[in-house]
N, C-alpha and C positions, 0 to 999 in steps of 0.2 A: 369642485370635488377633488378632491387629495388623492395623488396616486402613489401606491404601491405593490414595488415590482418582487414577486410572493418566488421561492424558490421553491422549484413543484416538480416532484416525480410521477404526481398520479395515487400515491397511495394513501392510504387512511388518513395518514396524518394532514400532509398537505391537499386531499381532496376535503377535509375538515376546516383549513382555513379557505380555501376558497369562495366556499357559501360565507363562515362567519364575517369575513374583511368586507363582503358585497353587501350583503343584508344585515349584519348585527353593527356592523361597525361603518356602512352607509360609502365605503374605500371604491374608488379603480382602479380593478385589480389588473396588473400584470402581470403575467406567469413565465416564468423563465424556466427549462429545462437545459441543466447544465450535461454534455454527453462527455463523460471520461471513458468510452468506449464500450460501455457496459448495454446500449441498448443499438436494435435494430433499425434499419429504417424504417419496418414498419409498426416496431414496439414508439417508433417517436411518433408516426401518424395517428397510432391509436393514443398516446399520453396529447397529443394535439386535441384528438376529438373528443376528450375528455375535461379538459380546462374551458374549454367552450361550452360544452353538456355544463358545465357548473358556474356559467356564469362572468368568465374574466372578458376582459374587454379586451385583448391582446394574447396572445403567446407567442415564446420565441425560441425557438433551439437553436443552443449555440454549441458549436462542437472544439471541445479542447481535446482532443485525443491526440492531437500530434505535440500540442501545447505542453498537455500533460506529463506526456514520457520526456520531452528536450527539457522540460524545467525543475522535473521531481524523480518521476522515476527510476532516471538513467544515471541519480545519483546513490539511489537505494541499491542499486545493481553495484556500482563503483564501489560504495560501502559495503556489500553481503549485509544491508541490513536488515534480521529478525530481532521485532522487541522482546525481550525474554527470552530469547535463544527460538521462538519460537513464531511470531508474528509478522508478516511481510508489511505490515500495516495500509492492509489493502483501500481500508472506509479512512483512516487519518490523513494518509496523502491525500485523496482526491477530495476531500472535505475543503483542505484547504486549495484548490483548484476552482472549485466549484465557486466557492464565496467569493473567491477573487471575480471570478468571470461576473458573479451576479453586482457586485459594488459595480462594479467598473460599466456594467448594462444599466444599474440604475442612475447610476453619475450621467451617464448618458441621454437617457430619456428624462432628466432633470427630476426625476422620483423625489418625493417629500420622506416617504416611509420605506423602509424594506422589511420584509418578514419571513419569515421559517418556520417548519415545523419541530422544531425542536423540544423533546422535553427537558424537566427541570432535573435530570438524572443522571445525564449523560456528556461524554466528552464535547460532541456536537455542537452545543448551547454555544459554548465557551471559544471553540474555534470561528463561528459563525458571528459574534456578536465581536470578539477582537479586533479582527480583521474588519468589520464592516467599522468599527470606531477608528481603524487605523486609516484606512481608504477610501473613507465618507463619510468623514466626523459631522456632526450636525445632523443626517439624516436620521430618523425616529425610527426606531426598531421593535417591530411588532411582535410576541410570541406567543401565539393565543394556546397552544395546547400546554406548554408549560406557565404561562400566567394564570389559564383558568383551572390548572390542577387537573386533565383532566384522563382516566383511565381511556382504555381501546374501548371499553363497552361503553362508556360515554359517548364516543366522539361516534363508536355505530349506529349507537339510540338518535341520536343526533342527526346525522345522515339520512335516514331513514324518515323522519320525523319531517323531513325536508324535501321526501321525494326521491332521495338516492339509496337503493340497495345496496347495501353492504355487509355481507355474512360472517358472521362469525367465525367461519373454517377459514375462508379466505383470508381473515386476517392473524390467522392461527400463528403462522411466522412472519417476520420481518424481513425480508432478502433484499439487500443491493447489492448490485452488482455493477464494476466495472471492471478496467485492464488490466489492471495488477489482481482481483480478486475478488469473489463473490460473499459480501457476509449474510449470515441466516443466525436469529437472532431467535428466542420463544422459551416456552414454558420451562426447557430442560437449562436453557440458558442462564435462569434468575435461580438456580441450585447451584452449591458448592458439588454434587453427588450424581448427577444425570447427565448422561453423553442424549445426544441428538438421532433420535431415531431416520433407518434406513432413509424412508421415505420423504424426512426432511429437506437431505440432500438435493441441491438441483437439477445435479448433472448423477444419470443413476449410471452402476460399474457396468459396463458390457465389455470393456476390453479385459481377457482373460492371458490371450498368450503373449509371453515377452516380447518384447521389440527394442533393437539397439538403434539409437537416433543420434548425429553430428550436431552441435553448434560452433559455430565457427563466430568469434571476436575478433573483435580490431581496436585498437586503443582501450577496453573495457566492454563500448559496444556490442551488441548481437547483429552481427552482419548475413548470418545464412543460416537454413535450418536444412541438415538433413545436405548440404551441398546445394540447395537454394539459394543464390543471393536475393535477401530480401529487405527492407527498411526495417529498423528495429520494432515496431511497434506492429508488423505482420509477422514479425518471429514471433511475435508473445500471442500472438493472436492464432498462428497454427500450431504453437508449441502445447497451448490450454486446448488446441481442439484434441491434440493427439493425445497430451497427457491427463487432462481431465477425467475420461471416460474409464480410468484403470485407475478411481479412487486417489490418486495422490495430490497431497496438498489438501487434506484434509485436518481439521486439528481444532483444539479448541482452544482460543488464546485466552488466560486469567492474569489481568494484570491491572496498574493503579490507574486510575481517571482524574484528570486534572483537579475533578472538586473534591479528590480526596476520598471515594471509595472504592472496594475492589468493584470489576465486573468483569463477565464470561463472556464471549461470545464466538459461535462459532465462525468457520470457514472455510472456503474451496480455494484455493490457489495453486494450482499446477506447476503454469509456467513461472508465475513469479519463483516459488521455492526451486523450481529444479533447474532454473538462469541463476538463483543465486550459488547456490550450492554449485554448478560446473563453472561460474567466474571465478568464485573462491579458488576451485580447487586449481584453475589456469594460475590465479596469482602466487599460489602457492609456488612454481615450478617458477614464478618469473620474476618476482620481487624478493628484496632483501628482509630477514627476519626484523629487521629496525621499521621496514617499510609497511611491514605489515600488522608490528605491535603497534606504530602510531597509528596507522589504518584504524585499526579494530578500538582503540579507544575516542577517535575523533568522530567514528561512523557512528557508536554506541551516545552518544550527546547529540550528531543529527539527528539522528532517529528519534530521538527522543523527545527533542524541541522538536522537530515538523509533526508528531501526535499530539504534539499540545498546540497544534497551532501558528506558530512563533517561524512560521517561512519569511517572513517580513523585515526578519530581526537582519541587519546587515552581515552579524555575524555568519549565518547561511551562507553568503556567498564566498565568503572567506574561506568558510569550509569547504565548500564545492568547489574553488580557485586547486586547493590543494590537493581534492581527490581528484581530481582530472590530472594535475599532475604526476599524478601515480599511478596514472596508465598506461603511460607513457609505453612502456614496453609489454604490456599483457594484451596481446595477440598472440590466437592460436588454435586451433580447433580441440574441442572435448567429448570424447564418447560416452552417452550414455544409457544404460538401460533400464527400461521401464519395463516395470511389473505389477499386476495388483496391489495397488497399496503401499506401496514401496517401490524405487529408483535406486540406480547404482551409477557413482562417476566410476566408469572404467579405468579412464586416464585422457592426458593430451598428450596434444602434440604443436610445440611451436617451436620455430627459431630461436626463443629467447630464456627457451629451456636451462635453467642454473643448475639443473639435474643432468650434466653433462662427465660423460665417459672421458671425456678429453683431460679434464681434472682428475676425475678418480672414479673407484667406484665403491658407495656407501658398503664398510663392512668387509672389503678386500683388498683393497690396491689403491695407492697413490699416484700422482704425476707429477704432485706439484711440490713439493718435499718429502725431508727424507724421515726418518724416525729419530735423529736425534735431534731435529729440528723441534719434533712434539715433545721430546723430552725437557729440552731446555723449556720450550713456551707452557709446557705442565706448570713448570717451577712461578716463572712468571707470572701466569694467569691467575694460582691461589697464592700468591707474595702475600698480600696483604691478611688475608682468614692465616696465616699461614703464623704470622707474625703476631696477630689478634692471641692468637692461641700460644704461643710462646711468653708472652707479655702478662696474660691474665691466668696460666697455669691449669688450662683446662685439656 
């Protein structure tokens, strides 16, 4: 009997292939539960006692949560990257975390087959199926809910038909969640026109009254929340507990999908949006405008190849060679406050402050030269427009 090691969350989808690979398709299944921080210990007991209720020969949780943030995360931070100005790309990072961890467990357990729940719609498919051809070429790749075409009412009817309850409301939305971000996916989703009702949300608003909160950096990193020192990936972790509950990092990103159509989807991200936005605003105070124009166009191509996937590409590390080197001096701490719905960078404060009184100060005074200094370098600086315009009579 051929085995294959099935990438399983528990939900419709992957609880759909785990009956078809056992009984349609005669497989041993293995089920791997990949943890990017998104579930509890005893959301993995329960996803445990469920892979077993349906039949796999095996499960396994493996935890990259610390893997996750040292290998992807903590470069999304370095770059402030949102795709579209607007996306933390909470489900594209860890997709590719995930696949990796499952090739690399089926490599190991000498697996013939891998499989996913993937449909034929979505970015998913395409990160999923790359990477397992890049990192276990030869192994056969299964995708029974996009090969057999098949809707949510299908794969319930189906379920059901099987012995497994599975309701309709319950699968009313789609939510994963992990450390960077919670996506929630449904009806209002597949419109150009409808925002995601209250209820959808996971995390509902109970924090009403302001609260001003510290992050403190070190070379880029989140070193302390609040004058906590704590490892970066428990600042994200108590920053989403503080900041979640007051609505923020809520949004709904519309943007292109690798096979080429739009799609919507919402989501919660707290702490990712409000580490990036108070790094940004550190780099601002602490890097040179050169430092930060190459920044902002080399982040915008990371970002953009790790949603498609493409973490593999060597290029990545080259790029990440270079944004570590541009942290070099962004340490410092950043005030911020949180409000229903909305966040505020108050401001920093670090040693490495370029917004320094010592030189001048924006708007009234100099230290570092005099005014006919700016006079001459006036003349200098548009020489050339200067002479464009003298030459061509305009």
């Amino acid at each position: 009997m051929k085995k294959v090691v099935l990438a399983f969350s528990g939900g419709l989808d992957t609880s759909f292939c785990c009956i078809y690979l056992t009984q349609d398709l005669g497989l041993e299944v293995h089920s791997v539960v990949v943890n990017t921080g998104g579930f509890s210990d005893e959301e993995l007991k329960q996803i445990e006692a469920r892979a077993y209720a349906l039949g796999v020969k095996s499960h396994t949780a493996i935890d990259e949560t610390q893997d996750y943030y040292r290998e992807t995360i903590k470069y999304l931070i370095f770059g402030n990257v949102l795709k579209n100005a607007t996306y933390p790309l909470s489900v594209s990072a860890e997709r590719v975390c995930q696949a990796t961890a499952i090739a690399n467990y089926a490599k190991k357990i000498g697996a013939e087959c891998v499989a996913h729940g993937s449909t034929g719609a979505g970015n998913d498919q395409v990160r999923f199926d790359m990477i397992f051809h890049t990192l276990i070429p030869g192994v056969e790749i299964i995708t029974p809910i996009r090969d057999l075409q098949l809707s949510r009412e299908d794969e319930i009817e189906y379920l059901n038909k099987h012995g497994v309850e599975y309701s309709a409301e319950k699968a009313k939305y789609s939510i994963n969640k992990g450390l960077w971000g919670t996506s929630v996916g449904g009806a209002e989703t597949l419109t150009s026109n409808q925002y995601l009702p209250e209820s959808a949300w996971p995390t509902p608003v109970t924090s009403t009254e302001p609260q001003q909160i510290t992050i403190d950096f070190v070379k880029g990193e989140p070193t302390a929340l609040n004058g906590k020192t704590l490892d970066a990936v428990r600042v994200i972790q108590e920053l989403q507990a503080l900041a979640q509950p007051y609505g923020i990092g809520r949004d709904i990103h519309v943007g292109d999908t690798i096979i080429g159509i739009k799609g919507r989807v919402g989501f919660e991200a707290a702490a990712s949006v409000v580490l990036i936005k108070a790094h940004h605003a550190l780099e601002k105070h602490t890097l040179t405008k050169w430092q930060l124009s190459w920044k902002d166009q080399i982040a915008g191509f990371y970002g953009n190849y790790m949603h498609e996937g493409q973490m593999h590409d060597p290029v990545m590390r080259d790029i990440e060679a270079f944004l570590t080197s541009t942290q070099e001096a962004v340490t410092g701490k950043v005030i911020v406050e949180l409000h229903p719905y909305r966040f505020i960078v108050i401001g920093i404060e670090s040693e490495h402050d370029l917004m320094s009184n010592k030189f001048g100060t924006y708007g009234e005074m100099n230290a570092g030269y005099t005014g006919d200094d700016v006079k001459g370098f006036s003349k200098i600086f548009g020489n050339q427009t200067i002479i464009w315009h003298k030459v061509n009579g305009k």
